[in-house]
N, C-alpha and C positions, 0 to 999 in steps of 0.2 A: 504494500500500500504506500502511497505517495501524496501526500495534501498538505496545505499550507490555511493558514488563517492569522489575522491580524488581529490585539489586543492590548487595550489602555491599560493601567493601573490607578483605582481610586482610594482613596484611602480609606474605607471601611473593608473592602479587600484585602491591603496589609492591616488593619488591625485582624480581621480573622485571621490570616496567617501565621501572625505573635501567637493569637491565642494557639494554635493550634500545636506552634514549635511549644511552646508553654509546657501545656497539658501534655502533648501524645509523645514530646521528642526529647525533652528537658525534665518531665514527669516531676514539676515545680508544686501541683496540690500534692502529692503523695511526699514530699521531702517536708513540706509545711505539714502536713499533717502528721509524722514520724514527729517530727520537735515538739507538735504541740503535745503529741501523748505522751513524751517525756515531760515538759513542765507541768500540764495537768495533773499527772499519775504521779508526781514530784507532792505535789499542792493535797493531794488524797491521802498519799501515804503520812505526812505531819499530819494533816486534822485526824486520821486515826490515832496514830502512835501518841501526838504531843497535845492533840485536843484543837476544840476552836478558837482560843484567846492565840496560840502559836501560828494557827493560822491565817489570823489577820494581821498578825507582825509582817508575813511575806507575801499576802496581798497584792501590798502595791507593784514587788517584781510581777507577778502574775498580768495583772493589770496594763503595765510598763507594754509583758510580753504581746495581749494583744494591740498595745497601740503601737507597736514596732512595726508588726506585721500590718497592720493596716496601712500605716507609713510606706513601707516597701508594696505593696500591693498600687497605690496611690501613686507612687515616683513612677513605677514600673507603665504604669495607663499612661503617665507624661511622655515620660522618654517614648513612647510609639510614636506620639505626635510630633513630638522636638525632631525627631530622626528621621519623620518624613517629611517635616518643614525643611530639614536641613539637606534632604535627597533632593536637592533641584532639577539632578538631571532625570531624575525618574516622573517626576512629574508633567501629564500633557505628554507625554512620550506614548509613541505606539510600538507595539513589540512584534515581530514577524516570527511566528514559528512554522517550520519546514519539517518535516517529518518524513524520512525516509526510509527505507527497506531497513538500513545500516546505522543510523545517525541522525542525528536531531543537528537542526542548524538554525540557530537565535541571533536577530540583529534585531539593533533597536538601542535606545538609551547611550547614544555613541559610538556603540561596540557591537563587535559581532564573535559570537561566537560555536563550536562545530563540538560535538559531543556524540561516542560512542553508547549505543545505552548500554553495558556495563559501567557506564562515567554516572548513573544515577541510582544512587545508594539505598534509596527506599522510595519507592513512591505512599504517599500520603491520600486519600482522599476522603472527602465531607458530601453533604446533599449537592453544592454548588461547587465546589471546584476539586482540580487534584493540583497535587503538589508534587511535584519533582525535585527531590532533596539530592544536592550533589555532595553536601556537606551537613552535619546536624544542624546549622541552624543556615545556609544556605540552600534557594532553591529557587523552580519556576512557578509562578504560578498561572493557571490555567482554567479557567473559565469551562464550565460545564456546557453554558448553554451554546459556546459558540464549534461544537462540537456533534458530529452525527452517534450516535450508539455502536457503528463499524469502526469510528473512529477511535472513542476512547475504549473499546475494547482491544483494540491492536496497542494502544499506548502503553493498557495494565500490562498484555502480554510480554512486550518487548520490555516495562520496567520491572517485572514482578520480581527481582531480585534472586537472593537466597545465599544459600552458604556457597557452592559452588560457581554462582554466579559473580560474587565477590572475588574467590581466590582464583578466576581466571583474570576477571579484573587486573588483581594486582600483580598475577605473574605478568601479563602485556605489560603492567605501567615501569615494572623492571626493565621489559628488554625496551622497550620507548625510552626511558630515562639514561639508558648505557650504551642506546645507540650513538647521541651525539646530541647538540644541541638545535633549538631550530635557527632555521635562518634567517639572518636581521631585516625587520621592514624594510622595503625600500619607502625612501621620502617620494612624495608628491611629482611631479614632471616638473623643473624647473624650480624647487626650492629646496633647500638643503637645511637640514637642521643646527640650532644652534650649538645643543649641548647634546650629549650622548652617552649612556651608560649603561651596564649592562648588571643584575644583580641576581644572584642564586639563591632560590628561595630555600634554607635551609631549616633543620628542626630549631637550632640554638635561635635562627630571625623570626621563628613561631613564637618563641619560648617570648621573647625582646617585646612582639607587638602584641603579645596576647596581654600581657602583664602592664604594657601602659596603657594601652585600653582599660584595662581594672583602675587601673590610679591615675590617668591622665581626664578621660572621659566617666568611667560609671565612677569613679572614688567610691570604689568598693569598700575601701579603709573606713570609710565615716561607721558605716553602720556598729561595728564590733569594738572602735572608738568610744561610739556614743553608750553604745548599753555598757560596758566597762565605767564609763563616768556615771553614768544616773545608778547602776550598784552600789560602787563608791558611795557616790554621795546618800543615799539610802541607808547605808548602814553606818554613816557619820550621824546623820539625823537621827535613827531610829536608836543607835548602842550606844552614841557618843564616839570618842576618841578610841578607845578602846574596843569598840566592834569595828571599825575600821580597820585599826591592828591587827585582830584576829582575821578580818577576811582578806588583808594581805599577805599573812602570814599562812593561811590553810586554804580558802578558795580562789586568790588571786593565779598558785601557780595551774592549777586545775583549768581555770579559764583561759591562760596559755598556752595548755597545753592543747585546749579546743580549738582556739585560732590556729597554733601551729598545724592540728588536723588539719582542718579548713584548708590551708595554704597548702599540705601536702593533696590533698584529694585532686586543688586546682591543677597544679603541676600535672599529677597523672592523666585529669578529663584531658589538659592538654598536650597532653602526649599523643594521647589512644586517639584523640582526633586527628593529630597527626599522623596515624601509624594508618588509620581507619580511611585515608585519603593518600592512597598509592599516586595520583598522578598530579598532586601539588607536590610531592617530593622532591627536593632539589633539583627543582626548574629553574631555568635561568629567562629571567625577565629582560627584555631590549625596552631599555626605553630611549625616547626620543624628543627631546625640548624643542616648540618652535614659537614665533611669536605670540602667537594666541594660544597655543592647547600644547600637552604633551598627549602622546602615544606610546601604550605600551602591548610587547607582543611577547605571549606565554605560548604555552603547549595546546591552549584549548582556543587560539582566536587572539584577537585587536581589540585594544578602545583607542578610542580617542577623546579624549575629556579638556573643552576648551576652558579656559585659568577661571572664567568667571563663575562654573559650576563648579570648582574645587568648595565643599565644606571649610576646610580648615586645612594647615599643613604642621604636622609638629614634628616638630624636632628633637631629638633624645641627643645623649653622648655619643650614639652607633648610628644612627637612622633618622632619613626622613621618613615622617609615612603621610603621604597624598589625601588625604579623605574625601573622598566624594559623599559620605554622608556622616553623623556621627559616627556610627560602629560599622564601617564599612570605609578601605583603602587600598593603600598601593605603598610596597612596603620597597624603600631604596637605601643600599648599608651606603652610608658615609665612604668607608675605604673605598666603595667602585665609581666616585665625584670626584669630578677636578675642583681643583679650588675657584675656578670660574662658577661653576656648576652649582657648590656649595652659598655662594655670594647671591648666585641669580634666586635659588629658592628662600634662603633668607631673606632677599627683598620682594619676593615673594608673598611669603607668610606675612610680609606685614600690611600685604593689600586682603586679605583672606578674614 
């Protein structure tokens, strides 16, 4: 089978989509609901053993707990909005998808790009649309209604995954990955680019961009920050001087020892994401600076993203990363920039 169709993206669309990575991909109620039946069942087991006057001593953590979680739930509905205010170029964009015997082929939103279906890791789908997950929380989405019944049954077929559909997957994205790299865009007929660089998307530049994404954009630190102070100060108010001592002294390292968890889990989700994604593995990205836009060309396809739909560009000790939306970029190590290169995006970022 062979068809093509054309499709917007509105924003109640990407809000389904969050919810969707949420609940079915990220399984975000079932980890809230694990914590809550620890501090619950925490709160149960004192009013049995220690009665109900002990129980209202720890109350207000109780209390604290669900207005955390409704904070976080609260931020979480913003940021979908912020991050597709800040998706300019997704907006008013029409996306072409091509569907063929062999491969999917997507332009649109600047870029275009060519996909094996072993390249899509689970397909998703709801009443209204399916979801083509290339990565856990990347995908396409896709419109139910613009779609025959012949069609989205050939799409489940050809996405419908599995175990061995995976480890063929990844053995191709080996011999793809060690054949060589690909070949550099050519520029446009008659203009050459300014700057030019070339960057290997490795696991340590995963490691780099996942983690200031946590503290650069989500400040994922606030959160375990702040319940760590209102504790504190809880058991200043409630024992005095000396319930504070004690809970520095017996509960502080415990709640260290929870964040340290936390920190270790992230590490590993972002590993196995990497591990989980054979043909983002050390690719080597061509990018291309010209007066209006850069272009960058991977394994899967082209974009082209002209300066004034850049998001944002930040800058670390190792890396620039591009953003074309909040939580969404284009990752460049510092060592593969000339020092022209380094100056241009610096003055850059300050028109951004």
């Amino acid at each position: 089978m062979d068809f093509e169709f054309k499709s917007d993206l509105t924003f109640d669309e990407y809000k389904q989509y969050n919810r969707v990575i949420a609940t079915r991909v990220l399984h975000q109620p079932l980890i809230i609901g694990i914590i809550s039946l620890v501090v619950f069942g925490q709160a149960l087991y004192y009013y049995l053993t220690k009665g109900f006057d002990f129980l209202l001593k720890i109350l207000p953590l109780d209390i604290f707990y669900v207005i955390a979680i409704a904070f976080i739930l609260i931020k979480a509905r913003n940021n979908i909005k912020k991050t597709w205010e800040s998706k300019a170029i997704a907006r008013g964009a029409v996306i072409t998808y091509h569907f063929y015997p062999d491969r999917i082929e997507v332009s649109g939103m600047d870029s275009e790009g060519r996909y094996t279906y072993d390249r899509v890791r689970r397909l998703l789908e709801t009443d209204t649309h399916i979801y083509l997950m290339l990565q856990n929380n990347l995908g396409y989405i896709i419109r139910k209604s613009l779609l025959t019944s012949e069609q989205m049954d050939f799409i489940r077929e050809k996405c419908k995954g599995g175990k061995n559909h995976r480890n063929s997957a990844q053995q191709e994205a080996v011999t793809v990955t060690a054949g060589g790299d690909e070949p550099e865009p050519e520029p446009q007929e008659g203009e050459e680019p300014l700057y030019t660089a070339e960057t290997v998307y490795t696991l340590k530049e995963y490691y780099r961009y996942s983690f200031s994404m946590l503290a650069r954009v989500q400040r994922f630190y606030l959160v375990p920050a702040a319940v760590l102070a209102f504790v504190m100060l809880y058991f200043l108010v409630e024992f005095g001087i000396n319930g504070l001592l004690y809970f520095i002294r017996f509960a502080f390292p415990y709640l260290l020892a929870l964040f340290g968890l936390i920190f270790l889990l992230r590490l590993l989700a972002v590993y196995l994401s990497w591990k989980r994604n054979p043909y983002g593995q050390n690719i080597k990205n061509h990018y291309r600076f010209y007066n209006d836009r850069f272009t960058v060309k991977g394994s899967s396809g082209r974009s082209s993203i002209p300066y004034d739909k850049i998001y944002r560009i930040i800058e670390t000790r190792t890396d620039f990363y591009l953003m074309i939306a909040k939580n969404q970029g284009f990752i460049l190590s510092k060592q593969d920039c000339s020092d022209e290169l380094k100056s241009f995006l610096k003055m850059r970022s300050k028109k951004n």
